[in-house]
Every structure is written in C-alpha cells, then in structure tokens.
C-alpha positions as CSV (number, residue, x, y, z in Angstrom):
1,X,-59.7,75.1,-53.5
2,X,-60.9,77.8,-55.9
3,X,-60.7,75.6,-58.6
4,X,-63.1,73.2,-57.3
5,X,-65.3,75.8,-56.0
6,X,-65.6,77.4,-59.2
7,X,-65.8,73.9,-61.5
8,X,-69.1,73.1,-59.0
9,X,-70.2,76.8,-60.0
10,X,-69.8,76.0,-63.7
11,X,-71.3,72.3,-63.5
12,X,-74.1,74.0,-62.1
13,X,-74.7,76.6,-64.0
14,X,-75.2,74.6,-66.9
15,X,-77.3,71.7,-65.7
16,X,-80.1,74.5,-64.6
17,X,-79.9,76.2,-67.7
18,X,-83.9,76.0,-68.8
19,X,-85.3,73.7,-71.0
20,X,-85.4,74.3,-74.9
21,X,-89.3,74.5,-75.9
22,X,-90.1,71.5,-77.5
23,X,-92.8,70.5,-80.4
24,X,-94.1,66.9,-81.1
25,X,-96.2,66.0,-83.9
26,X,-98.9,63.3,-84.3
27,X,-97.0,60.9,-87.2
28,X,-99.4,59.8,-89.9
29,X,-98.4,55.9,-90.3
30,X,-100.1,53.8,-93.5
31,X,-102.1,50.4,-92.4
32,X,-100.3,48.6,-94.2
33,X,-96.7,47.5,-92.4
34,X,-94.5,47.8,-95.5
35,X,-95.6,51.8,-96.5
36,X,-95.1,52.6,-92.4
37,X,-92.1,51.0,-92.3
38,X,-90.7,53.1,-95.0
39,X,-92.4,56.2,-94.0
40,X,-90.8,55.6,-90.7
41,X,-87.5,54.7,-92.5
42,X,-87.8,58.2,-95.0
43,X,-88.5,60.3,-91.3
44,X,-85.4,58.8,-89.9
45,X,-83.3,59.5,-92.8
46,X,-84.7,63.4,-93.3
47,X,-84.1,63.7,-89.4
48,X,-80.3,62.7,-89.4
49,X,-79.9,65.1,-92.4
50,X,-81.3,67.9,-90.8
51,X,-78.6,66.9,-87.8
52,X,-80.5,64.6,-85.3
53,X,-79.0,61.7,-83.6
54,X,-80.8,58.8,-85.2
55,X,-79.3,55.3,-83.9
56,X,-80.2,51.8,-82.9
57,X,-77.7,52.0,-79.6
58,X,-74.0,53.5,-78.6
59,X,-71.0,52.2,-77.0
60,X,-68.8,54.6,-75.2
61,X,-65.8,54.5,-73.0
62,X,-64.6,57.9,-71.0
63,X,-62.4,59.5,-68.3
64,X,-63.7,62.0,-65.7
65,X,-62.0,64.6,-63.3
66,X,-64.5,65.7,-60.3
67,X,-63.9,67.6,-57.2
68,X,-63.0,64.3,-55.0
69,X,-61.0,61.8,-57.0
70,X,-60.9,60.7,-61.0
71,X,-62.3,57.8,-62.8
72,X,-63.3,55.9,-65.8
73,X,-66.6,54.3,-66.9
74,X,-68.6,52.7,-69.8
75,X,-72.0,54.0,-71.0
76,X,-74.2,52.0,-73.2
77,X,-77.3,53.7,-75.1
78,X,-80.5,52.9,-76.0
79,X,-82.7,54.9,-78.7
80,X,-86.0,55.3,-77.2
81,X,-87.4,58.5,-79.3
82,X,-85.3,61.1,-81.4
83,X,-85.4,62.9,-78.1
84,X,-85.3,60.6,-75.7
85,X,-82.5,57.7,-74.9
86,X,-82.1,55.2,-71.6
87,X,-78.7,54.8,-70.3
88,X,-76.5,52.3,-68.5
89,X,-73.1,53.4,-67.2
90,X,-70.5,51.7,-65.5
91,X,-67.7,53.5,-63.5
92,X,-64.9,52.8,-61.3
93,X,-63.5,55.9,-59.5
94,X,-61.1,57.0,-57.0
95,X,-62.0,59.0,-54.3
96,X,-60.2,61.2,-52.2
97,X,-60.7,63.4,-48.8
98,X,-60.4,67.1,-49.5
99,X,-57.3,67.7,-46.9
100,X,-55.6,65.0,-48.9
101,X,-52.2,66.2,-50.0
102,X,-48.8,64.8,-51.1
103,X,-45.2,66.0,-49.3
104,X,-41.8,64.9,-50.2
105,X,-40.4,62.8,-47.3
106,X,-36.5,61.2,-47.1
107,X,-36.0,58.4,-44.7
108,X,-32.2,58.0,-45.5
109,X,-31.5,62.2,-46.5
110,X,-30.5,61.4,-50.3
111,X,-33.7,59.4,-51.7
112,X,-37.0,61.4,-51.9
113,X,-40.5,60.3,-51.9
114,X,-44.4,61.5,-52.0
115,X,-46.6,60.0,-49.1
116,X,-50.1,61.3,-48.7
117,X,-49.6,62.2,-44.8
118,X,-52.8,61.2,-43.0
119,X,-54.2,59.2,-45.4
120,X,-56.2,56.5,-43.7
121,X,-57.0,54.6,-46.3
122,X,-57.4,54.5,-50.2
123,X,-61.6,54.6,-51.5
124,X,-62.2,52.5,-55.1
125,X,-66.2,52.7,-55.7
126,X,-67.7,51.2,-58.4
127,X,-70.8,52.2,-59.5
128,X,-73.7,50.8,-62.2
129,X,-76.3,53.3,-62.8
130,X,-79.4,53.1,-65.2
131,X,-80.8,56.8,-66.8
132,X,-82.2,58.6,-69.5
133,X,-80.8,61.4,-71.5
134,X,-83.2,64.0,-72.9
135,X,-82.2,65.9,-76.6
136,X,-82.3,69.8,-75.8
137,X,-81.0,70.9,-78.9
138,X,-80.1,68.9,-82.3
139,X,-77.0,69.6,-84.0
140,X,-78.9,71.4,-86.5
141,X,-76.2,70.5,-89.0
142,X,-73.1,67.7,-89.0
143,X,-70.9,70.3,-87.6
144,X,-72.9,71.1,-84.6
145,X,-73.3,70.3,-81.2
146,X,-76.0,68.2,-79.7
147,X,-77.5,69.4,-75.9
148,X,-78.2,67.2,-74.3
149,X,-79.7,66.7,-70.3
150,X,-79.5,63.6,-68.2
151,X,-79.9,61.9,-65.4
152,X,-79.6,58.2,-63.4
153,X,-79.4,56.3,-60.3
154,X,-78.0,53.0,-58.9
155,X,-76.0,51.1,-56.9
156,X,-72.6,51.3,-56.1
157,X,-70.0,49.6,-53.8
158,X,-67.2,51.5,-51.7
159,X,-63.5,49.8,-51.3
160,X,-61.4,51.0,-48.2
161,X,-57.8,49.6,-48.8
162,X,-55.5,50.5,-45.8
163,X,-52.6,52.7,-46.7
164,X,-49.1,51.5,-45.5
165,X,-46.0,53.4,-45.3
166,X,-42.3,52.2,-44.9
167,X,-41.1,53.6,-41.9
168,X,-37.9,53.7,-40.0
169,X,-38.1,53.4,-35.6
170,X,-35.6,55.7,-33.8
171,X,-32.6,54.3,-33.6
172,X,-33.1,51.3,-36.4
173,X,-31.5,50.6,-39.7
174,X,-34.2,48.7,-40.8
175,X,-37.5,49.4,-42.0
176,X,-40.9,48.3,-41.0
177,X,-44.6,48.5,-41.9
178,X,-46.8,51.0,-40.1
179,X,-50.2,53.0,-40.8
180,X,-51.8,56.6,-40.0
181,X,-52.4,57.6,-37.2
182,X,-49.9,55.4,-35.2
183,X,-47.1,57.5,-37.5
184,X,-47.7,60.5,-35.4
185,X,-47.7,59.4,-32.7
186,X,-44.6,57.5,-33.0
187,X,-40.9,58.7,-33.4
188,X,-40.7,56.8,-37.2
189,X,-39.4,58.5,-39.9
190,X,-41.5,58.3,-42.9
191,X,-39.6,56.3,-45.7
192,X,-42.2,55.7,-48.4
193,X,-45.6,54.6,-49.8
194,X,-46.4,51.0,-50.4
195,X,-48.7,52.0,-53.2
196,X,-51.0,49.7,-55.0
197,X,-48.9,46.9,-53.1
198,X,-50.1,46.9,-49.8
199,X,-53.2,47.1,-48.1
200,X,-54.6,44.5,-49.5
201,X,-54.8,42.2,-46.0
202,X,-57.0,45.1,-45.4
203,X,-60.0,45.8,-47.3
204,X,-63.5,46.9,-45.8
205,X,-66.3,47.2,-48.6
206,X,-69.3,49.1,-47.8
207,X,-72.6,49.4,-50.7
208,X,-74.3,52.2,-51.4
209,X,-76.8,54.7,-53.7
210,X,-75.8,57.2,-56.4
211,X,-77.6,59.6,-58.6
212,X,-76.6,62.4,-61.6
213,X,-77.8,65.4,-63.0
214,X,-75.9,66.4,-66.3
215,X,-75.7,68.1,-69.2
216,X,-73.9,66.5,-72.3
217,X,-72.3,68.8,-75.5
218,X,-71.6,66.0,-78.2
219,X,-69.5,67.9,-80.7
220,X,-68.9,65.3,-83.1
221,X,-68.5,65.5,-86.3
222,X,-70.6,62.5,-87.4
223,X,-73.6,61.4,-86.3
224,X,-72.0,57.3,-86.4
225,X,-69.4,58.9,-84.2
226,X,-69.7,59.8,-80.1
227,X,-67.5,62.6,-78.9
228,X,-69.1,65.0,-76.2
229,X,-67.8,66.6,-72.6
230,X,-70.5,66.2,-70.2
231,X,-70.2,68.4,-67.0
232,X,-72.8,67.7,-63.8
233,X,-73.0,66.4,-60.4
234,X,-73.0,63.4,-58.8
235,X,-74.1,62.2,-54.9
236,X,-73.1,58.8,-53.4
237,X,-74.3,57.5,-49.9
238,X,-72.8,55.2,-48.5
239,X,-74.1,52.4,-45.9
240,X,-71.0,52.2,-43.3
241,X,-68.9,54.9,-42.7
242,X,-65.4,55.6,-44.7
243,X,-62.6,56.9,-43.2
244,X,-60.2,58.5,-45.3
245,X,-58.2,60.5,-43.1
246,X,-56.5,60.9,-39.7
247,X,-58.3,63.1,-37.4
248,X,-61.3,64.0,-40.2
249,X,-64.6,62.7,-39.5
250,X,-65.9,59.7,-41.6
251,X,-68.9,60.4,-43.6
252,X,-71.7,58.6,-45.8
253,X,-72.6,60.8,-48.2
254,X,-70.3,62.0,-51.2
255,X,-71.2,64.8,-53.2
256,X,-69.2,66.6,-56.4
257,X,-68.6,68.2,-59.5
258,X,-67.2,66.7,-62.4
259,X,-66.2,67.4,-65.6
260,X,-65.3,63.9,-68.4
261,X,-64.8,63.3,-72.0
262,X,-66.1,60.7,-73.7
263,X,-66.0,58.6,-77.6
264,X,-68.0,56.0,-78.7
265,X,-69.8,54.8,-81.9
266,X,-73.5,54.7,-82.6
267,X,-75.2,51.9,-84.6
C-alpha cells in the first residue's frame, strides 16, 4: 500500500510541474508556393537539428503498471505544430480491487495452488481515447529528453468475467465448480483457479468514460525513433456497477496512478 500511495505522489508531482514559457514567432512565408515550401522545408530541417521532434505521424506500442491492474495499448500521432501533436490510443487493461490478494490453497495436502480469495469476478476494459500532447521542453540536442504534457478522453467498455474455483464438498472425492461468496459460506475446500478457462458463460459488459492527465520524458536517442516513460493519471466511470469482490462495495468510478514505457517510430 505504500508503494501505490507514493507512485500517485510521484505521478502527481510531475504532471503539475508548471509550464515552460513559451515563444512563437510570426513565420515570413514567400507568395510563391515553391520558395514557402522550401522555407518551410529549411525550418523543419534547422528545428530537428537543434533537437525538435519534427515528423509526419508515430506508431507506438507500450506496457503500463498503475495502482489497480496492468495493461497494454497502441498510440498513434499526428504532427499538428512543432509543439503541438493529436493523439489516439488504444488500451486493453486489467483491473483489479485493492483488497485483491493471492494465498496458496491445497485441496488434496501435497499439490499447491494460488486462488485470489474473494474475487468476484475478473474486469478487462478496453478503452479508445483521442488527445493532444503539448512539447514543454525540446531535447535540445539528439541525446536529450523531450517533456512533454498530455491529455485525452473517450470511451471505454468494462468486462466482468465470473471467477470459478475447483472446489471439493465435505465428504467428496470429487470436485466441482463453485464461485465467491457461496465458498464461504460452504464447507468446500478450495482446490484451484479455473483461470482464463472459465467464466466465460458469464460475462456482464458495462460502457463507460475515461480521461488522462500526463507527462511524457521521450529519451530517445533519435528523433525517427520513440522511446519515453510517461507517468500520470487516469479516471474511468463506469455506467453499471462492477463488483470485484466479496463483501466490497461495487463502484463506477475508477481512478489511478500509473507508470508505462513505450517504442515506436516516427515518419
């Protein structure tokens, strides 16, 4: 629990760092199309010299660790200004209830196994989200690091897939199928996890809003190249209700700290 209370600290810290001052210029273009489009070609060029990320788009693929769960996503980029790009991310996440913990269980006294006691149920979201990312500070060199802040919002869609356990009745040799919270209040003797197998014959799906606030570090070492940490926040509500656990309340709204790595090119 520390851990997570001080990664939200840290996350932030740095996404309400201020602003660096920033200075704009009035660009003197030529009437005629060929001598702007070189002009605008030679700015571009003396730009990504000087360590600014000049590009047509990006592809990138990452992983993220927050306070409630892991995931992956996709983020696609779109070069608006040299300080300003629009974003579209996908993700697919896993969620998980704060009192959510793992104990070894035997159901025959030699063969161990991990069961998540409680759990309800196991929470997939997938989320699409549309943004912009603002340049704070240029790399000033090809060894630097880029700052940069975003944020975006979208839609997203909750998965509740029921968690099953192989359990043994008093008494019984053989094993059956049972769930949370009927376990504790039975005499069974927890055997195992179905895992990813079961639960299927029981999904609920609920769709909902998301938004982020982040700032982005992009430490690689060319500019054709993506490879930043981004650390932030994120909030998801939720239309229905999702239970996760036994005896915890359900709740709509999600909200975390994360931490996620990420490599991509630019074109």
């Amino acid at each position: 629990m520390p851990v997570k209370n001080f990664l939200f600290l840290f996350c932030l810290f740095l996404i309400t760092l201020p602003a660096l001052s920033q200075q704009s210029g009035t660009p003197v273009y030529s009437n005629d199309k060929n001598a702007a489009k070189k002009q605008r070609y030679n700015q571009l060029m003396k730009m990504e010299e000087e360590g600014e990320l000049i590009f047509n788009h990006y592809n990138a693929f990452g992983f993220k660790l927050s306070t409630n769960g892991y995931g992956i996503f996709y983020e696609r980029g779109k070069f608006i200004t040299n300080k300003k790009t629009r974003t579209l991310t996908f993700e697919l996440n896993e969620i998980k209830d704060q009192k959510d913990h793992k104990v070894a269980v035997s159901g025959d006294g030699y063969t161990y196994n991990y069961v998540a006691v409680g759990r309800l149920n196991n929470f997939y979201e997938f989320k699409a989200s549309i943004g912009q990312q603002f340049l704070l500070g240029g790399k000033g060199n090809k060894n630097g690091v880029a700052v940069t802040y975003l944020y975006s919002g979208g839609l997203s869609l909750g998965m509740l897939k029921q968690y099953v356990l192989n359990v043994y009745p008093a008494q019984s040799l053989y094993s059956i199928k049972s769930t949370y919270p009927t376990i504790f209040d039975s005499s069974y003797i927890v055997y195992d996890a179905l895992g990813l197998s079961g639960g299927w014959d029981h999904l609920r799906f609920s769709p909902g809003l998301n938004a982020k606030l982040a700032m982005r570090f992009d430490y690689g070492r060319y500019n054709t190249s993506v490879a930043a940490f981004e650390t932030g926040v994120t909030a998801e509500y939720y239309l229905n209700e999702m239970p996760l656990m036994a005896y915890v309340p359900p709740k709509h709204l999600f909200f975390n700290a994360y931490i996620s790595i990420m490599f991509g090119k630019r074109k």
